[in-house]
C-alpha positions as CSV (number, residue, x, y, z in Angstrom):
1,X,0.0,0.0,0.0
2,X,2.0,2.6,-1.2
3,X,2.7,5.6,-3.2
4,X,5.6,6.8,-5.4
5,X,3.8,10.6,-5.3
6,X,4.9,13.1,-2.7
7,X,3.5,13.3,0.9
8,X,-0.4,14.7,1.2
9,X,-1.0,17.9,2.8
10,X,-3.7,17.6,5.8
11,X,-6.9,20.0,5.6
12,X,-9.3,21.5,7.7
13,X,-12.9,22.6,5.9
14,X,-16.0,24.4,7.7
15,X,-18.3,22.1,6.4
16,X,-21.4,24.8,6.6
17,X,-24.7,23.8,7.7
18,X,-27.1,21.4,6.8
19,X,-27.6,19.6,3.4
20,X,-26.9,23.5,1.7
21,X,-25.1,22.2,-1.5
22,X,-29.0,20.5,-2.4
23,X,-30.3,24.0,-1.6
24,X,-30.6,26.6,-4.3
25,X,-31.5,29.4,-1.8
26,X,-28.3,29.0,-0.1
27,X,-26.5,29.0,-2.8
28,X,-25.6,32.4,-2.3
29,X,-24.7,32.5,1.3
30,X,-22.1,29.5,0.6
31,X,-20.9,31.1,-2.9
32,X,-17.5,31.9,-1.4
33,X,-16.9,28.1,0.1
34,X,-18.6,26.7,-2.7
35,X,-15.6,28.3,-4.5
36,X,-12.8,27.2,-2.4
37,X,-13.8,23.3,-1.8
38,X,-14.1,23.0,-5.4
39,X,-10.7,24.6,-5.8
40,X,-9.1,22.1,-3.0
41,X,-8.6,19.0,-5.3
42,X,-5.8,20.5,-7.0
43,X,-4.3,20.6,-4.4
44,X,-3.5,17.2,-4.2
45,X,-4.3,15.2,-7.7
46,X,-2.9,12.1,-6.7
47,X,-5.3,11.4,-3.6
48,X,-6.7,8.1,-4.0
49,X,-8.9,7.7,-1.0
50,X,-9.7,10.1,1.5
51,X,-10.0,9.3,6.1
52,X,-12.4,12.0,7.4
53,X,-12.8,13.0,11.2
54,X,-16.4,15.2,11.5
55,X,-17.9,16.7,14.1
56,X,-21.1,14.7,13.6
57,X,-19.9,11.3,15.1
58,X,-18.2,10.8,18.2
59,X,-17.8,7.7,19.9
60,X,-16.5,5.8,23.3
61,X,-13.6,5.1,21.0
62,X,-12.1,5.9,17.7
63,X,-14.4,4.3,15.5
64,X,-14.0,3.9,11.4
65,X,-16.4,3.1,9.1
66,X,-16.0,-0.3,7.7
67,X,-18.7,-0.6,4.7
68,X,-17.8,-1.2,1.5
69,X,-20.5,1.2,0.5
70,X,-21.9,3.5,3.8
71,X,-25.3,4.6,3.4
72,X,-26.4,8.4,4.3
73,X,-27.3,9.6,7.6
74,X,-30.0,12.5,7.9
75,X,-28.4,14.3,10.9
76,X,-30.7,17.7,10.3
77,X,-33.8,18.9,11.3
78,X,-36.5,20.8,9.4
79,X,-35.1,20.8,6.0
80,X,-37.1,20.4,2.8
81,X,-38.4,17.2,2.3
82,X,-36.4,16.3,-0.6
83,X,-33.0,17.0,1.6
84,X,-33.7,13.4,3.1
85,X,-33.8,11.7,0.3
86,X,-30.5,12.7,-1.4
87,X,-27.1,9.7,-1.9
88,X,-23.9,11.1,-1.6
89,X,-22.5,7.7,-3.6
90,X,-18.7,7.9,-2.5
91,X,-17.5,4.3,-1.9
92,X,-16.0,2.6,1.7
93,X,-12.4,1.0,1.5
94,X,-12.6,-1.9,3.8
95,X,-8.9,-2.7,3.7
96,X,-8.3,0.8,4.1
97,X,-10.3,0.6,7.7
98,X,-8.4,-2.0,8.6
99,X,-4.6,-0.3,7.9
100,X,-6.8,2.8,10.2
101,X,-7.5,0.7,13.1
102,X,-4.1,-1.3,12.7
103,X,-2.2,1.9,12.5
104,X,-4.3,3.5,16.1
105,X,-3.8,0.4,17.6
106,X,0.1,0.4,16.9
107,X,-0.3,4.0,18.4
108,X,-2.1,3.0,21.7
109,X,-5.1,4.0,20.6
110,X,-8.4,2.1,21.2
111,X,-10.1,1.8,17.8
112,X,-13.0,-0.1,16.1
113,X,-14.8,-1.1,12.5
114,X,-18.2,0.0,12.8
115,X,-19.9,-2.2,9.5
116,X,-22.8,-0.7,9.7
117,X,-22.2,3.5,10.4
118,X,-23.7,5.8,7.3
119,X,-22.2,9.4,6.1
120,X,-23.0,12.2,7.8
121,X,-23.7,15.9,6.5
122,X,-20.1,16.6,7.7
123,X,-18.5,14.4,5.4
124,X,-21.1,14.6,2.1
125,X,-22.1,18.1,1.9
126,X,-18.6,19.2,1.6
127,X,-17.3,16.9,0.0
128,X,-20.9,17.0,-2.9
129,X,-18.8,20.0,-3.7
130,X,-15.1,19.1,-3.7
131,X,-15.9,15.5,-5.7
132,X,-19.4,15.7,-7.2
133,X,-18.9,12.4,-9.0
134,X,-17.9,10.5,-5.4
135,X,-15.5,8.8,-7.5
136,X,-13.0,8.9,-4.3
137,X,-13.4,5.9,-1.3
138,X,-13.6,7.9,1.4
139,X,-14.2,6.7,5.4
140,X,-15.6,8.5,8.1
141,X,-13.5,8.5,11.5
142,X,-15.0,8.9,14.9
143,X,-14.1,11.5,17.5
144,X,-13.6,10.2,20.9
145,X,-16.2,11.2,23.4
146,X,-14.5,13.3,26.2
147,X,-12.8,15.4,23.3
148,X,-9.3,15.6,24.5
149,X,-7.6,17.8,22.4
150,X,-4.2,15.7,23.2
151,X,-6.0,12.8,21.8
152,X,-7.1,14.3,18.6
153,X,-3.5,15.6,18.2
154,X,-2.5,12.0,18.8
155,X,-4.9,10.6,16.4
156,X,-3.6,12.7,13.6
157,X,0.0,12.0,14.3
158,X,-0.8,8.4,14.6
159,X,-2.4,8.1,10.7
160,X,0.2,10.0,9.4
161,X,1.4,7.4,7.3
162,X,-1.2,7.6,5.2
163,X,-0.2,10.3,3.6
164,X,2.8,8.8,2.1
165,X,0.0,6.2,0.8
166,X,-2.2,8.2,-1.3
167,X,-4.4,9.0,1.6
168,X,-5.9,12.3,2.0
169,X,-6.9,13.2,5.9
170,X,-9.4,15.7,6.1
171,X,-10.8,17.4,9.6
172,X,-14.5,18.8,9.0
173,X,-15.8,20.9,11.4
174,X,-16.3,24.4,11.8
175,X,-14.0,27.0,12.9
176,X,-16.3,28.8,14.7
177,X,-19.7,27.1,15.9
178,X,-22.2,28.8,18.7
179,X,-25.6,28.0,17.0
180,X,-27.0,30.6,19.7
181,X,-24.8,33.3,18.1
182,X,-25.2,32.6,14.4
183,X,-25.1,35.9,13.1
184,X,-24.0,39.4,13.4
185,X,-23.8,38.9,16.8
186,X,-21.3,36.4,16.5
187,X,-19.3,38.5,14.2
188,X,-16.3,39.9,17.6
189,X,-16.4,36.6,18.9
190,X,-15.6,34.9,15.8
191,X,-13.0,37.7,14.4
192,X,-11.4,37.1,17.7
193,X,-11.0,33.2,18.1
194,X,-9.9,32.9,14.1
195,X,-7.3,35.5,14.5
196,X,-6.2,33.0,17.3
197,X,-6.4,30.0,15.3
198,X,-4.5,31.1,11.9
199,X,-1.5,32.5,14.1
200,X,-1.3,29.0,15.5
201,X,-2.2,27.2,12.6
202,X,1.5,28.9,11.4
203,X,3.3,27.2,14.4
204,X,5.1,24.2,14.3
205,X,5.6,21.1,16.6
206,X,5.7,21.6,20.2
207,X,4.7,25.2,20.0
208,X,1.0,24.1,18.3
209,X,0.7,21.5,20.4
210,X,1.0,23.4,23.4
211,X,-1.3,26.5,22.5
212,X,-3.6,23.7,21.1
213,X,-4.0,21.9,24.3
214,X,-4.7,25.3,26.2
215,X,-7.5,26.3,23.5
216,X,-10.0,26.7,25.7
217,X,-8.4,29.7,26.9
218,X,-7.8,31.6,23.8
219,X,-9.1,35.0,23.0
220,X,-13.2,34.3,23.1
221,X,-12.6,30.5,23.0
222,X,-15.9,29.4,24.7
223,X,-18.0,32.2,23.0
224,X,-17.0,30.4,19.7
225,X,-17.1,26.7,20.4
226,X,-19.3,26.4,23.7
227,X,-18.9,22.6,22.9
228,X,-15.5,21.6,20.8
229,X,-16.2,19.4,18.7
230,X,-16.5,21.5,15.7
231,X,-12.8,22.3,17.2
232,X,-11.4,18.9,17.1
233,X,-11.2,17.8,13.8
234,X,-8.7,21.0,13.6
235,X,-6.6,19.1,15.7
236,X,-6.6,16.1,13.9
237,X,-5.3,17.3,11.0
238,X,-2.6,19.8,12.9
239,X,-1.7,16.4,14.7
240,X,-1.2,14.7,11.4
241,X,1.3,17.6,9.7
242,X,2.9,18.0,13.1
243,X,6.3,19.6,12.0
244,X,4.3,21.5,9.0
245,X,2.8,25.0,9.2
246,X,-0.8,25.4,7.4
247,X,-2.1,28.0,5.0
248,X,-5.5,29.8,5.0
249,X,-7.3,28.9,1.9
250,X,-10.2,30.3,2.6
251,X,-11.2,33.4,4.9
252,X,-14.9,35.0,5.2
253,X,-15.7,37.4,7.1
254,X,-19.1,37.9,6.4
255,X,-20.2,34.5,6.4
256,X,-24.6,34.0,7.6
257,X,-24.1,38.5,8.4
258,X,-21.0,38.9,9.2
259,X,-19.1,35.6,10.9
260,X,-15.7,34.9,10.1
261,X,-14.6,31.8,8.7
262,X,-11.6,29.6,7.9
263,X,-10.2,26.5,6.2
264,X,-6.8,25.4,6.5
265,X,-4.2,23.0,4.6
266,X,-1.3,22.0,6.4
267,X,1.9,20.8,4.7
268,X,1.7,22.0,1.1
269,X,4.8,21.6,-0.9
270,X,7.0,25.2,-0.9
């Protein structure tokens, strides 16, 4: 299982809300993600299958999908009827769950195959955008209830092998997520926390980890993630570019009235 192409970067997507890429009305709130996961691809051509971590599955252990081909979860409420009936047809890669749980295990990590788990909005309404045809196999990792950040870290740097194997890892969350403040009146707290996150998302090593672990008291930390695991899947892909700085792809700051809003990629070639 390898691959003569150079390393994959690591990303981090805000996934948006919802089932909004089967939405024409939203269309124009998400026009200026819409344009950025469909430019992410290029970034790394020779992906052959892709491990995502979402914020919409968390478990009493790391947990992988194990299906050859997961059905859809409907993790949304009061959507148009036709939302629930939409496929996102990407296959699983059983062999590839099994180098996942192999490689967590080898890391002290807990981990399980889950046969039966479906996709969630986190993983298909992104990625409807970045691979319309769901011509990639692509599995859906768990996080691990009690969202240790330390953990997440070590979950990343435990599957970074994959990247030397053609294996894209992918965190999907949000970079800021208080559902109470959705709106202009999120707008400081937002501004403030991803100022936060892109100057550490420009560490390295040691020095991420560390400001990583102490998130929670970051500049307006709980006012943008009450709850962290929109957070988490941040950490999963620092932890799997350890030694390598990210980029900002993508950087709203009007996003639903005025929130701001990042994506990151870690480890892209100079």
């Amino acid at each position: 299982m390898t691959n003569p192409s150079p390393r994959l970067p690591t990303v981090f997507i805000s996934h948006g809300g919802g089932p909004w890429p089967w939405m024409p009305a939203a269309a124009p709130v998400y026009a200026q993600l819409t344009d950025e996961l469909r430019r992410l691809p290029s970034l790394w051509p020779t992906a052959r299958a892709i491990v995502m971590v979402s914020a919409h599955w968390e478990a009493p252990r790391f947990t992988v999908q194990g299906a050859a081909q997961p059905g859809m979860i409907y993790d949304y409420y009061g959507f148009p009827p036709d939302t629930y009936q939409i496929h996102y047809r990407s296959p699983g890669d059983p062999a590839l769950a099994q180098r996942v749980a192999m490689l967590l295990a080898g890391a002290g990590l807990p981990a399980s195959i889950d046969p039966e788990r479906g996709y969630d909005h986190g993983m298909y309404s992104p990625m409807q955008v970045m691979y319309p045809r769901a011509q990639l196999p692509t599995l859906q990792l768990s996080l691990r209830e009690g969202l240790d950040p330390e953990q997440h870290l070590a979950l990343g740097r435990a599957l970074a092998p994959l990247r030397d194997e053609g294996v894209l890892l992918i965190g999907s969350g949000l970079s800021y997520h208080n559902l109470r403040h959705f709106g202009p009146d999120g707008a400081a707290a937002s501004a403030t926390f991803d100022q936060w996150l892109g100057d550490t998302a420009t560490l390295t090593g040691e020095a991420r980890n560390q400001r990583l672990r102490g998130w929670a008291q970051a500049p307006a930390a709980r006012l943008a993630h009450p709850r962290e695991e929109h957070l988490l899947p941040f950490m999963f892909a620092a932890g799997a570019a350890e030694n390598e700085a990210a980029v900002r792809t993508y950087h709203q700051r009007d996003f639903r009235g005025g929130l701001t809003v990042s994506n990151f990629v870690f480890g892209l070639p100079a």
